[in-house]
N, C-alpha and C positions, 0 to 999 in steps of 0.2 A: 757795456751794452752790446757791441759787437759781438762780444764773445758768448754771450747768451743767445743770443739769434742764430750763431752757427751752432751751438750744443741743441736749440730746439728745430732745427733743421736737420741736422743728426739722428736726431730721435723720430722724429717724425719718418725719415728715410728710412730709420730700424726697422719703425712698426712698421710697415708700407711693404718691407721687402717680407716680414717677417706673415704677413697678414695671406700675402700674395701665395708664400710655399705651402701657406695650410689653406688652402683655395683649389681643390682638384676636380677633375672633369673623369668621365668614365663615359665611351663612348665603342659604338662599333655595331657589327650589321646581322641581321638575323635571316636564315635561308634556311629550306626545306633540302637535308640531307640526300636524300635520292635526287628529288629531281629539281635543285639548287636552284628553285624560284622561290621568288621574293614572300617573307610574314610578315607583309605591314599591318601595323597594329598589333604588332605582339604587348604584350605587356611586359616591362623592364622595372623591375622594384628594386633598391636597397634597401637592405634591415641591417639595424643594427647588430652584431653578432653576440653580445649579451642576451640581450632578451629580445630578439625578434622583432624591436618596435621599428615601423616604417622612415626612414629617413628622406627617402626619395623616391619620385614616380613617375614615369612618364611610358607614350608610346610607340612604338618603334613607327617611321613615317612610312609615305607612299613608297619609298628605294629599298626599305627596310632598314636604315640606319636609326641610331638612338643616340644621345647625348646629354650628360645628367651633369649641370654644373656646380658649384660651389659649394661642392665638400668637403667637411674636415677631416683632419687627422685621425685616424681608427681603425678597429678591424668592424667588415661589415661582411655581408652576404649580397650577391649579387643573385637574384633568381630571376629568368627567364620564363613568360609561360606563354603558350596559344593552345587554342581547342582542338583536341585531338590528338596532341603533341606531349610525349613526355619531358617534363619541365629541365632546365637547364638550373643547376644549382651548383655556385660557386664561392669560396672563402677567401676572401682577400683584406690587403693592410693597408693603409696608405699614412706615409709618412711624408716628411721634411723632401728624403729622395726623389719622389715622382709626383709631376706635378698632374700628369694625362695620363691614363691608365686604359688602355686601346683593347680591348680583346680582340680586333678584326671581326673575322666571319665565325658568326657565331652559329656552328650549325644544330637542329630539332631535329628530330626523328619522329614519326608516326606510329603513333601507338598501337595501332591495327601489325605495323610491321615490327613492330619489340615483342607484341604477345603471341606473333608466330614462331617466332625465334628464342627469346630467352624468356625466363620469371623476372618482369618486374622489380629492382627492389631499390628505395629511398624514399623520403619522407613526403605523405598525402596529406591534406588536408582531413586529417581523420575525424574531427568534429566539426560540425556548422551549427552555429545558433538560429534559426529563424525563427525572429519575435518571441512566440512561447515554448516554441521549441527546439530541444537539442538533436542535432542530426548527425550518425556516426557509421562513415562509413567503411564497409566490411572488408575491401581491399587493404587498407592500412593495418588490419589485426590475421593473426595467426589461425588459417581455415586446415585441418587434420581430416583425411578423407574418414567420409562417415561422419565427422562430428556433429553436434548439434546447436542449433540454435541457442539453447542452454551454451554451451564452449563458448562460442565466442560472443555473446555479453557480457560473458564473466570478465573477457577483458578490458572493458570499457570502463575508463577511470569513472567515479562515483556512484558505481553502482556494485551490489553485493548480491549474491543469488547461494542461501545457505543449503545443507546437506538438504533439506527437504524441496528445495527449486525455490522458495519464497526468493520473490527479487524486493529488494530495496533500493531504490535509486535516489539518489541527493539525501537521505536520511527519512525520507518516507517510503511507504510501501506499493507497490505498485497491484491494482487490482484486477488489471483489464490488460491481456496482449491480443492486439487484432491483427489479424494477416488481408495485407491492400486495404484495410480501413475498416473491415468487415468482420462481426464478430465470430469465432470458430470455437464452440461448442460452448460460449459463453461464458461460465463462470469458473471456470478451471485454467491459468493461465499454463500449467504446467504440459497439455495436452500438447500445446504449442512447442513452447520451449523445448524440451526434452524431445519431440517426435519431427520436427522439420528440420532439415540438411541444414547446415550453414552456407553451404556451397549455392543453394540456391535464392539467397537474399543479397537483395540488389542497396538494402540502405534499412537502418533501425533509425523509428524516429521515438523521443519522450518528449511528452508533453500532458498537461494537464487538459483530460480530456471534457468538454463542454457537454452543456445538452444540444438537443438538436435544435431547440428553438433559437440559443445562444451562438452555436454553430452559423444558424442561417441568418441571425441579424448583425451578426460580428460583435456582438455588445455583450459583455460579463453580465450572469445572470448569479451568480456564485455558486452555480453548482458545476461541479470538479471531482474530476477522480484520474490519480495519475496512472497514466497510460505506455504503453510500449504497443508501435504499429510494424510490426513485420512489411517491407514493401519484397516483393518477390521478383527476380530477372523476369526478363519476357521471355526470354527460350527457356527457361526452368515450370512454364506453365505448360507444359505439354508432357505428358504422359503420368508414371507410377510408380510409389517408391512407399515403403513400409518396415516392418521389421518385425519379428517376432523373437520371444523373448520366455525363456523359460528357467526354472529355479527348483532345487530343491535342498534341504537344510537339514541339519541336526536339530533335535529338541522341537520336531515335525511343524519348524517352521519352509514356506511355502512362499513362490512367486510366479506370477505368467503374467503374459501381456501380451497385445499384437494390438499391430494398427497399419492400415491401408487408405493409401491415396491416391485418389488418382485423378491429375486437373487435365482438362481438354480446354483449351480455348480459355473462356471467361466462366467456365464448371469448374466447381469444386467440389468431388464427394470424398468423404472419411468416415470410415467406421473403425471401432476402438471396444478393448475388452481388457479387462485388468481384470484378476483375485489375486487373493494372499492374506496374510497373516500378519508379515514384517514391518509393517507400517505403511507400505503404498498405499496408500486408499484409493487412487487415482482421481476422484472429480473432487474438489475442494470444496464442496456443500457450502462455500462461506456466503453465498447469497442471503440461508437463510428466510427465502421466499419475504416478501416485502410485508409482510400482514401475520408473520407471526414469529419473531422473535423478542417477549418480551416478558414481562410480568404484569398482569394490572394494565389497566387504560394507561394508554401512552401518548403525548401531546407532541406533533407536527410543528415547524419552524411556523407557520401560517395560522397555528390558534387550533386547529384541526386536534381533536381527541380518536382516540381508538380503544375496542378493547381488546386482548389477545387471550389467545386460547390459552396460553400458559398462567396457571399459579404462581404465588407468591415465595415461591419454595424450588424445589426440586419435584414437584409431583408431577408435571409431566413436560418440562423442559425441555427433556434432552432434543436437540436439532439436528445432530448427525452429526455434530463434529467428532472429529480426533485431534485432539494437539499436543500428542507424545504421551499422554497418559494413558495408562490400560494395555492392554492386550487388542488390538481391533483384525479383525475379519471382516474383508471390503469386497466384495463380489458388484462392479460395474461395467455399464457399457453404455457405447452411444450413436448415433446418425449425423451424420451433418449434410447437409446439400445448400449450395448458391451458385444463382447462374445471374447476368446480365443479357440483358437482349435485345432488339429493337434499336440498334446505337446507342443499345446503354441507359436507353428512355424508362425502364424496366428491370427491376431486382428482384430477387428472392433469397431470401435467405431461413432455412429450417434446421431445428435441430430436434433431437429425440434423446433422452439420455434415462435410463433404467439402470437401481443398482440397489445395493442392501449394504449394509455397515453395521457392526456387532461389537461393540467396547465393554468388557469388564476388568474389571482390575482391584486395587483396595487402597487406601489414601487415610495416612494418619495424622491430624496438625493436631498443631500443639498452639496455644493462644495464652495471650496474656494482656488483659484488660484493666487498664488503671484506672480507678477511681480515685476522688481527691483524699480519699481515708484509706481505702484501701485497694488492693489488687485481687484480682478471681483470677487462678489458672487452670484453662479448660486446656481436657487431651480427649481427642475423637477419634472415632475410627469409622470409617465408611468402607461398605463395599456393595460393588455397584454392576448391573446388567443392564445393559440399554441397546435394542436394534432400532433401529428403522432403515425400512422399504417406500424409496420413492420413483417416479416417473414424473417426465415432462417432458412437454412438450410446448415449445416455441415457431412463429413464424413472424417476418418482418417481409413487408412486399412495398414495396417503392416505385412511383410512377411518377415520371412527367408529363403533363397533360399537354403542355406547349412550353415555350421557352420564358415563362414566368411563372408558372402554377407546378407545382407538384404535391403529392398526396405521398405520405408513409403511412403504414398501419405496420401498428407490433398486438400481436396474440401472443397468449403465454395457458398454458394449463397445469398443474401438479396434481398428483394425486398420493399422500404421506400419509403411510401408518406405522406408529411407535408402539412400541413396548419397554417400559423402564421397571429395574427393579434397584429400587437404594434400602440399606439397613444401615442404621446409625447407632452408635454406642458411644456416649458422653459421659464424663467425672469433671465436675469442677468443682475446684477448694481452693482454699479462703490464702493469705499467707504464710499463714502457720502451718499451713499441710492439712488444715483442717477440713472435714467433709462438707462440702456446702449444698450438692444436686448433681443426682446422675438423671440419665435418661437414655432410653432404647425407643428407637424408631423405625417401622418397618412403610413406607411409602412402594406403591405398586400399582400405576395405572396401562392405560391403554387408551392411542389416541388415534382417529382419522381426520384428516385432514383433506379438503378440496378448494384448490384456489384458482382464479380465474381473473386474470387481467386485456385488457383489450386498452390502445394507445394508438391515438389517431393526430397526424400534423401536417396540418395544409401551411403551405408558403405557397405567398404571391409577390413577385417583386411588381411594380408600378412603373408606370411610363417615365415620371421623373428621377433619373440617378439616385439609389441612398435609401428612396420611399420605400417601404416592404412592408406586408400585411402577414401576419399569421397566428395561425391558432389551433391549439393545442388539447385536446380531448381526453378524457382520461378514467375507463370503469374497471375497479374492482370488485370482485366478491368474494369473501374468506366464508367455510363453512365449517365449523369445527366442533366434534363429538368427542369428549374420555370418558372412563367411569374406570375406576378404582377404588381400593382399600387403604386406610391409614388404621396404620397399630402401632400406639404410643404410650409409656407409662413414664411419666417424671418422677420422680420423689426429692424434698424439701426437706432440708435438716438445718436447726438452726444451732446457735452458734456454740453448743455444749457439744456438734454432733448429731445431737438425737433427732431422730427420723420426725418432721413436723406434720406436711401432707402429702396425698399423693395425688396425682391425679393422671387419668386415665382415659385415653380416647378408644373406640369401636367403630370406626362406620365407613360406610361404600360414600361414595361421591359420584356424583354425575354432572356433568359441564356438557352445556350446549351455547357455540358464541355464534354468531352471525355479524357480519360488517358488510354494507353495502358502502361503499365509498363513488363519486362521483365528481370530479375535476375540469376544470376548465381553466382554460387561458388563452387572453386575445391581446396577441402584441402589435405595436403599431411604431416603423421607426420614420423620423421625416429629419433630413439633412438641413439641419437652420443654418449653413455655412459649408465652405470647402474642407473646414478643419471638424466642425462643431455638428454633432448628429447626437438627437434624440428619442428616447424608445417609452413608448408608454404603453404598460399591459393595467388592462382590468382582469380578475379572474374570480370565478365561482364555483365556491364546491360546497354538496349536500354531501353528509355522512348521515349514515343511520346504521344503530348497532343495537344488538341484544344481547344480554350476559344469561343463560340462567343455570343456574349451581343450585345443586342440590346434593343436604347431606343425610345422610339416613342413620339411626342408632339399631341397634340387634333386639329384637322383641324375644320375649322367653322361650318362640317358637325356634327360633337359631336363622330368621330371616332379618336381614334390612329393610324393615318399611316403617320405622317410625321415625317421620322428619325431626329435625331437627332444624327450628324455626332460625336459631339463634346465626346458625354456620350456614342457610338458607337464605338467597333472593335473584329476584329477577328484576334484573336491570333494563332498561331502555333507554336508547338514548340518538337525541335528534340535534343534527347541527344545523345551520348556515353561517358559510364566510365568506366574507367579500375581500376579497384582495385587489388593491392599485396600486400604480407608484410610475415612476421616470428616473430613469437613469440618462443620464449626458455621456456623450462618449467624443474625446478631443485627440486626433490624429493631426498633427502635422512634424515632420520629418522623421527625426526618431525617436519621437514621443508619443506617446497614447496614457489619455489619462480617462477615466471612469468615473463618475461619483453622480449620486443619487439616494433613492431608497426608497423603499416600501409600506404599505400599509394593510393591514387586516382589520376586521372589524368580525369579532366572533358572539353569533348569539345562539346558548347553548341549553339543552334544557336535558335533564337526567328525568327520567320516570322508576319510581322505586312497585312495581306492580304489587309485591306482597304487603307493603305499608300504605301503599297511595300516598306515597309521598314524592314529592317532585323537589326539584334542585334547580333552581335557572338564575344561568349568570350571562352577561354583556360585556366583554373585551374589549380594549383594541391594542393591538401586536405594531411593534415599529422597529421596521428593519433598514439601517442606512449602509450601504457600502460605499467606498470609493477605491479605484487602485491607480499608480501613479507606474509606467514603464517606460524606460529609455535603454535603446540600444546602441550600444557604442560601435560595435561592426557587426561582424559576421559572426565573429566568434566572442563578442562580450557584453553584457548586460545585464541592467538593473531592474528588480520589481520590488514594489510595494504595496503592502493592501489591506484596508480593512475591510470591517463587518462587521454589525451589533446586530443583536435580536433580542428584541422581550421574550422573556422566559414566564407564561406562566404556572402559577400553579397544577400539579394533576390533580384528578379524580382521585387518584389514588393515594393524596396529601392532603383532600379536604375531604373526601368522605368514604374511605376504603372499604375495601370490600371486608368483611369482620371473616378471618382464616385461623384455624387449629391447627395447622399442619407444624407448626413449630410453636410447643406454649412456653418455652423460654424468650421468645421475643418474638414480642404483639404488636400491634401497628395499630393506633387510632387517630381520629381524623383531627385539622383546624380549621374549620370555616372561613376562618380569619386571615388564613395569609393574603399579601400583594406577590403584586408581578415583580420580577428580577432582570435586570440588562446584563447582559451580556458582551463583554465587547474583542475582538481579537483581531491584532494587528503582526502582520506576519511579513517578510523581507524580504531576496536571495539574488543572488550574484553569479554570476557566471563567466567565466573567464579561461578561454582557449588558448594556445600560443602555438601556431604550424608546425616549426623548423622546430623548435625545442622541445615538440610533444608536452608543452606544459598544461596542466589545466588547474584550474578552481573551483569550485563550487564552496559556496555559502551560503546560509539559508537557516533560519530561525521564528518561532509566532511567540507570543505574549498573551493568554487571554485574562481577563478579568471581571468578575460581576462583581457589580452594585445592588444592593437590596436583597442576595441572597436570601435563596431558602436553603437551612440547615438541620440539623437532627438535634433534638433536645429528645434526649434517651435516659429516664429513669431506673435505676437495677435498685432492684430491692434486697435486705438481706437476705434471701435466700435465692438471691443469684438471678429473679425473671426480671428482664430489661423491658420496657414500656417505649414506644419507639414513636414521634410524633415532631412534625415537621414546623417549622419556626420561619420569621424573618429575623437579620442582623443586618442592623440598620445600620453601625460604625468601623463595621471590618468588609475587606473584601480580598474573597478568595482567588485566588489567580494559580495558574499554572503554565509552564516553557517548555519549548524542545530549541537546541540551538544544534547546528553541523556544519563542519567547514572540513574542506581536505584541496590538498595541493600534493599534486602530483607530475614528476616529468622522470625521465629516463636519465639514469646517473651511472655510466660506465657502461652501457647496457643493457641495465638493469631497472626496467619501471619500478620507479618507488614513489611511496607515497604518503603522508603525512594524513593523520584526523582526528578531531575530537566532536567530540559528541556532550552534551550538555542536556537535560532535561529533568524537572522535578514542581509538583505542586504543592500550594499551601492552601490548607482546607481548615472550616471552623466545624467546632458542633457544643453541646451544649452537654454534662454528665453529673446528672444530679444536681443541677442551678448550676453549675460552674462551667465558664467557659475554656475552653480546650481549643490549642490551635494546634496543628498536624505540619508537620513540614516533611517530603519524600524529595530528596532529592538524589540525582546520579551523576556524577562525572564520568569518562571517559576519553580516552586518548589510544592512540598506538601508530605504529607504522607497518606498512605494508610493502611488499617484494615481488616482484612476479619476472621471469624469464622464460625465454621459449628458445629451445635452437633447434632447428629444424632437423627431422629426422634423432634427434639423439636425445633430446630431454625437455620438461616441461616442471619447473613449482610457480607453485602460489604459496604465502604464508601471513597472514597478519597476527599480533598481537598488542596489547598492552593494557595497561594497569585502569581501574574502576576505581571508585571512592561512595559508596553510600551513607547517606543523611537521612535517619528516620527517627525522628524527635517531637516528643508531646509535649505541653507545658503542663498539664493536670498533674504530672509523677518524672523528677527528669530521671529517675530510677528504668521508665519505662522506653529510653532513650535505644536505640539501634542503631550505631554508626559502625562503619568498619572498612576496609579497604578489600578488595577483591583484584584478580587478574583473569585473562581470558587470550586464549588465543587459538589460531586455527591454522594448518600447512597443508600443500596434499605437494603430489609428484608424481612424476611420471616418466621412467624412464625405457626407451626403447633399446631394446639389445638383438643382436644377428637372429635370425631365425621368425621373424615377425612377434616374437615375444618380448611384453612388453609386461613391467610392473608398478604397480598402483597403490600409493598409500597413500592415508590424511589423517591427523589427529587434532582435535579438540579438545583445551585444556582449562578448565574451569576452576577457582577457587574464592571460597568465601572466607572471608576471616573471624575471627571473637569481635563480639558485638559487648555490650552493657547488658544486653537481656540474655545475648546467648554465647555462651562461655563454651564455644566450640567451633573447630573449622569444619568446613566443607570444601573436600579435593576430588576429582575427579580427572582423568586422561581419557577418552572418547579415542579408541587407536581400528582403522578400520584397515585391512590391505587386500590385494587382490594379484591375482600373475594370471595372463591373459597371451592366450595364441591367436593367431589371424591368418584365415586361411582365405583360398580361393579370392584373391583379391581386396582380402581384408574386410569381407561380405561375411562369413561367419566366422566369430568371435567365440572360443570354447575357454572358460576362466572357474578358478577356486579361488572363493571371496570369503574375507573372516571378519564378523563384525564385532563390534567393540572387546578386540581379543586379550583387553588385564580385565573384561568384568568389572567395570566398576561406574557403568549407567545409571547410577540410582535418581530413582526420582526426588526433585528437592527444589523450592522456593522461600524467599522469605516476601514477606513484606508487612507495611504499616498505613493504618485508617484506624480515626476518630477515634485516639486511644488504644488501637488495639493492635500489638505485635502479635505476629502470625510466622509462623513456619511449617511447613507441609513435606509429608515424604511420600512417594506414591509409586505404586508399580509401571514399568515401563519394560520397553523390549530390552533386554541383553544379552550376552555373548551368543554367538552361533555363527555356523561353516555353510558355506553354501556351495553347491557347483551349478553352473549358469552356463547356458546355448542359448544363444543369441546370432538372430542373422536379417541384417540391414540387406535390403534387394529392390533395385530402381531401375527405371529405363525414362529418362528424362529427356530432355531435347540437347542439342550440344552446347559448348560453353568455354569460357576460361578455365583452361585447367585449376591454374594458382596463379595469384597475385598477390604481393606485400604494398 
């Protein structure tokens, strides 16, 4: 017994001594370098030296001494920080050996006095998460005189900004970059990016941008659009800086550009001019104008119907885009002016923007449509001429009335005229190669366009904390005129071959659409708790639209005046909807949670004026959101969130407007369908790390409807499909996007990991048989990026795809195949100010089941570049895609039907390019890392 009582006496002394050496203090005194008075209250952190996580914390006292005790055995980091002061960062071990770990006098240096003296350089806090948004500042990334706003996003982990400026950031697209919060020329984010200094942005923020009513209550309304906010230095807002920019090419390809700006104070003016050939188009026309990019009545989240100027077709579509196809000739320009005033009580902000854009080109696809017996394989050819000439003009004026009431007004006016020309040449045959229907189509209208919005938002905050009143105003009016020709012949052969019928179209068309639209919303939020606030809107809107079409046949005299009753009518048509609902909104610490939902109540009535027939139906729309957010610090956090919407049927699914313009696939109406839900729940993660430059993002949605409406499409044998909308009542279609990437610096060198996941499953209906569609896409790769200052600059990412395009109707009609994709550029500087420039893009698709062919391409562009007088004018020889082998090419798959397309787009040519960046700004930090 003795003898166990000294052995557990023993042990216990072991642990005790043993406990004691791995029990350490770190302790010592913090002073201001110059004038060695005391930084109490500095901040004094250990992290762990692995991954940066917090081990310990405290603050330096009233003497300025700090003392951190009972820590273990490790390597840690020891960082030092106070305001104003560049931070103090140290690597240390602590072992068995020392038990007290003293630094003494630990002396700061003043940042004001480093950045008179040397460049900056070690590790910033180069991202900040707050709540919704990611904050990344521009000291921590690599700023090149001259470069552009464009430059240094590109460096910013989780986001991508391709040859054409399009930014992606987290795996979505970003549609909006504002400079100080304010929108600068609006719908063209690339104005921004490409044309403002780097040098003069004080901080990039991303976030999903709100509305203004959502803005002013704090409370999710679900509308979003991801955004990037330029915030500008304060001495960078004083004076003028621009560039102009000139080009000219082999194969009489063509470029210019200039842009000037000049801020004073809280003024900002710019004006801007771009032509060419080569693809620039400069203003990104993707708005679209709100009231006319569609086909057919089109039906609002709220029950609300519209009609749109455009056909059921290509007949007069075209909306200005370019997206790599054709040949385009872009001649634009623009105004911009905002001033603050009054203490700021007072905004303006105007823009003006005039331009013309010209695409032709030719587009061959090849299609292969399975049916349960058999397969149709159609080959086309299209070749196409489309301009349109627009202007607009905008104004948003902003007033505080007093320190609770303020009033915004936005005006907006366009005024768009098109011109399209499409000619189509079709062959489709049977599996045996047998003849089954050709057809030639020549489509050619002419459209003007006048749109006119006006947007009014009074806020009133309330004497009680939290209370706020506002409401929301909102008139449209679209006016829209075509008239054009269609000249069409089909012919029918049945299954010997032999020519069965034909049929044959002649006639002018004339379209006249009108839409008065009319909105309101009145929100109301009242604070039921310190944590718990709720927002209740009622809102009302009148719509009132007319359709009227008319088609004309050729009388023997060689005029069009004989209507044609059948491809003729006048539509009318009159809403009211009532919208309300409450949403809950729950903040305490670092949680914010959301949920509620909406209600519509839609009573609608169609007027058929040439039948005297009417249409009236009664709705109601039910919309629930909720989202769920916790932040973990500064740099990490979680969201959650849903969304449902009734989906109901259109206009243009129960009683279509009866169209020739394509008589291989006719569109008729079902009285009979119900409404469909819609539901989509969507996730993402974010995760920063200082010292190790690590970051995360993750981020993925889900959607799914219930009670879809789908297409039950009958093809008869001689190849015309019959096209008419259904419920399925026991499948539901669903569709994903998932993206994740992790990123930190390894050897020096940012790297970074990602994959990318998205695809849908769609039903439809083909000849009574039910057909499910599966598209899906995988993706992965890694990315590279280094910078050493003064002597070289790459980027590179690449890696491998995996596509899923599979029917059940034919698994003949199956499309899987694996693909690669990659992208690098460089830059290296050599004596003389000359510098060289390369990137290539490498694209490949592989054999599929339907298509027993690869597709390769290399996208190889270079440049060499001298820099004179300061590095202000830039004289360079640029060669664009110099192996020639841009071809245009897509594949994809829907409701049975594989698709592959080839299409004209720009390729090879030599350019020489003068260019010269020229500014007189206000002074500044040279450079800082």
């Amino acid at each position: 017994m003795k003898r166990l009582l000294l052995s557990v006496c023993f042990l216990l002394l072991i642990s005790t001594y043993v406990k004691a050496q791995s029990q350490h203090t770190i302790k010592g005194r913090v002073i201001d370098t110059a004038s060695t008075s005391i930084l109490s209250g500095t901040s004094i952190s250990v992290l762990n030296a692995k991954d940066s996580t917090l081990v310990k914390f405290a603050r330096a006292a009233e003497n300025g001494t700090f003392e951190l005790t009972n820590i273990k055995n490790g390597k840690f980091i020891l960082l030092v920080s106070y305001p104003k002061y560049a931070d103090f960062v140290d690597h240390f071990t602590l072992d068995s050996t020392t038990q007290i770990k003293d630094y003494g006098k630990i002396n700061l240096t003043g940042k004001a006095k480093l950045l008179a003296d040397v460049i900056i350089k070690g590790n910033r806090a180069a991202i900040k998460i707050k709540g919704d948004t990611t904050e990344f500042d521009p000291l921590a990334y690599n700023i090149e005189p001259n470069s552009k706003v464009e430059d240094l996003i590109k460096q910013f982990p989780g986001i991508q900004i391709d040859k054409d400026g399009k930014i992606t950031a987290q795996g979505q697209t970003v549609t909006k970059v504002l400079v100080d919060g304010e929108e600068f020329f609006g719908d063209d984010p690339t104005l921004v990016t490409k044309n403002l200094r780097a040098d003069m942005v004080d901080k990039v923020q991303l976030y999903d941008k709100k509305s203004d009513q959502a803005t002013f209550t704090g409370i999710d309304d679900g509308e979003k659009s991801k955004t990037l906010n330029i915030k500008l230095k304060e001495d960078k807002k004083n004076g003028y800086f621009g560039k102009v920019q000139g080009s000219v090419g082999t194969d009489k390809y063509y470029a210019g550009q200039g842009m000037f700006n000049k801020f004073w104070g809280k003024k900002k003016f710019s004006a801007y001019g771009i032509l060419g050939n080569n693809g620039t188009v400069g203003l990104g026309w993707d708005d679209r104008d709100k009231y006319s990019a569609g086909g057919g009545p089109e039906m609002g989240d709220d029950g609300s119907i519209y009609f749109f100027s455009n056909g059921n077709d290509d007949f007069d579509s075209y909306d200005g885009q370019y997206n790599g196809q054709g040949i385009p000739v872009a001649r634009t320009g623009g105004l911009h002016f905002d001033n603050k005033w009054n203490s700021d009580k007072e905004s303006l902000n105007t823009n003006y923007k005039i331009g013309s854009i010209r695409v032709s080109g030719d587009r061959n696809t090849i299609n292969q449509n399975s049916l349960a017996d058999r397969v149709i394989n159609t080959n086309s050819s299209q070749f196409y001429d489309n301009d349109m000439f627009r202007q607009k003009l905008d104004a948003t004026y902003e007033i505080k009335l007093d320190t609770t009431l303020t009033l915004k007004v936005s005006v907006d006016g366009t005024v768009k005229n098109s011109n399209t020309f499409n000619d189509y040449s079709t062959i489709a045959t049977r599996g045996d190669n047998s003849l089954q229907n050709n057809s030639a189509r020549t489509l050619n209208n002419k459209v003007d366009d006048q749109i006119f919005n006006v947007n009014a938002l009074f806020t009133k905050r309330l004497k009680k904390k939290g209370r706020t009143l506002s409401l929301n105003l909102n008139q449209s009016i679209n006016d829209s005129n075509s008239d054009g020709y269609l000249n069409s012949v089909n012919k029918f052969y049945n299954e010997q071959a032999v020519l069965d019928s034909t049929q044959t179209v002649n006639q002018y068309k004339t379209n006249d659409i009108k839409n008065s639209i009319f909105k309101s919303n009145l929100a109301y939020t009242e604070p039921l708790s310190k944590s718990l606030t709720v927002i209740v809107n009622y809102g009302l809107s009148l719509i009132n639209g007319q359709s009227d079409r008319k088609s004309f046949n050729q009388s023997g005299s060689g005029n069009y005046d004989i209507l044609d009753p059948i491809y003729s009518n006048d539509y009318q048509l009159d809403q009211v909807v009532n919208q309300g609902g409450a949403i809950f909104n729950y903040k305490k610490g670092k949680t914010i949670i959301n949920f509620g939902s909406k209600f519509s109540g839609v009573n609608f009535k169609q007027y058929n004026v040439y039948n005297n027939k009417s249409y009236n139906r009664n709705f109601v729309n039910y919309m629930p959101q909720a989202s769920y957010q916790y932040r973990f610090s500064q740099q990490k956090s979680f969201r959650f969130n849903y969304n449902g919407n009734t989906n109901q049927p259109s206009i243009d699914q129960i009683q279509p407007v009866r169209s020739n313009l394509d008589q291989l696939n006719l569109t008729v109406g079902n009285p009979d369908l119900k409404p469909s839900f819609r539901s989509n729940l969507s996730a993402s993660y974010n995760s920063y790390k200082v010292l190790s430059d690590q970051s995360i993002w993750v981020s993925g949605s889900y959607n799914f409807t219930a009670n879809p409406i789908i297409s039950d499409v009958t093809t008869s044998t001689g190849g015309q499909s019959i096209y008419k909308s259904v419920n399925l009542s026991d499948k539901m279609p669903a569709n994903y996007y998932f993206y994740g990437s992790l990123s930190r610096k390894i050897l020096g060198v940012s790297t970074g990991l990602n994959f990318n996941a998205n695809g849908n499953t769609s039903y439809n209906f083909i000849n009574d048989v039910l057909n499910k569609t599966k598209n899906y896409t995988y993706g992965g790769g890694i990315n590279i990026q280094k910078y050493k200052e003064k002597k070289y600059s790459f980027y590179g990412n690449f890696g491998p795809t995996y596509n899923i395009a599979r029917t059940t109707i034919r698994e003949s009609g199956n499309s899987d195949g694996w693909g690669w994709r990659g992208y690098a550029n460089f830059n290296i500087q050599l004596p003389g100010k000359i510098e060289i420039n390369s990137d290539g893009e490498y694209t490949f698709n592989g054999k599929t089941q339907t298509f027993n062919e690869t597709f390769e391409r290399f996208i190889w562009n270079a440049s060499v570049v001298k820099k004179l007088f300061k590095d202000n004018l830039k004289l360079s020889i640029s060669g664009n895609d110099l192996l020639n082998q841009n071809v245009g090419f897509s594949r994809s798959a829907s409701n049975g039907n594989i698709t592959q397309s080839s299409y004209t787009t720009i390729q090879r040519y030599f350019m020489f390019n003068v260019s010269w960046d020229f500014s007189k700004m206000g002074g500044g930090v040279k450079k800082q890392n």
